[in-house]
C-alpha positions, -999 to 999 in steps of 0.1 A, spaced: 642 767 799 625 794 782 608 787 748 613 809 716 594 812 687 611 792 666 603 763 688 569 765 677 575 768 642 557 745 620 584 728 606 606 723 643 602 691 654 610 687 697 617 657 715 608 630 686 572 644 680 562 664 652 548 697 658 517 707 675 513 732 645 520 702 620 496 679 635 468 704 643 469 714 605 469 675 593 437 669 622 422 704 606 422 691 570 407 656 582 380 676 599 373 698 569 376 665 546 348 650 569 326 683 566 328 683 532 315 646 530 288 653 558 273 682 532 279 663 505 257 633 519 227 660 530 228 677 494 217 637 482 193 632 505 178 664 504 177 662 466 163 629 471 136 642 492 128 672 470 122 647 444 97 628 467 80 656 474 72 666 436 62 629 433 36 633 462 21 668 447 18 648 412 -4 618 430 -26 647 443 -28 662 411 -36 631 393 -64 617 419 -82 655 410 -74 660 376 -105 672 356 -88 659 322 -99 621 331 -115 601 353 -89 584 372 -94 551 396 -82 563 431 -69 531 437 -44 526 408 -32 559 415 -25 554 449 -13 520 441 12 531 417 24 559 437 33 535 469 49 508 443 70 536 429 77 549 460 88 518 479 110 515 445 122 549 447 133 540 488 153 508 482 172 525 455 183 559 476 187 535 503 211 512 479 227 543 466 237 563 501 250 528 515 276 526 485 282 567 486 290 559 523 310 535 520 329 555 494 334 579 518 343 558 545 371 542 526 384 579 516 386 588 553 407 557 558 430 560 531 434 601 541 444 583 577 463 560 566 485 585 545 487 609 576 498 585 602 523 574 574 532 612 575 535 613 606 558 582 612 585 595 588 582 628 605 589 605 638 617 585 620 634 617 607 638 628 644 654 591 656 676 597 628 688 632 632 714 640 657 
């Protein structure tokens, strides 16, 4: 049996299965939804970092500041306090964003596979 063109259309459906068009679109927007969260999460820790960073050039600049004789200690001691402060909450903050995301992926799954079942039912149905 030869195939035609329309068989592959994206709205035929053959033998009780959606089409491969229709499902490779629906697995191609779950991969671009999971993209989108993977950048997402990098921009926040790289901003995160970023922030770190200008917090580490200010502790140099305060243990050799000319303006006033600074104890070493306190400086570095309130640099590691704010730092260790400054960890727990990123750390606090990317567990709930990934758990955010993680229930977004499984509600966009749970609304394809539901998709895809009346897509399935529609073919039982039809003569």
């Amino acid at each position: 049996m030869s195939r035609t063109a329309m068989q592959f259309a994206p709205s035929h459906l053959e033998d009780g299965q959606p089409s491969i068009m229709k499902v490779a679109m629906q697995i191609a927007g779950l991969q671009a939804k999971a993209y989108s969260a993977m950048i997402r999460s990098q921009i926040e820790v790289y901003s995160f970092l970023k922030y770190r960073c200008e917090q580490d050039v200010k502790m140099i600049e305060d243990l050799f500041s000319d303006d006033e004789l600074n104890d070493t200690f306190d400086v570095i001691a309130i640099f590691a306090q704010n730092a260790i402060v400054d960890y727990a909450f990123e750390l606090a903050r990317m567990a709930r964003l990934g758990s955010q995301l993680g229930a977004d992926a499984a509600k966009d799954l749970r609304g394809q596979a539901t998709i895809l079942a009346e897509d399935l039912a529609a073919t039982t149905v039809a003569p």
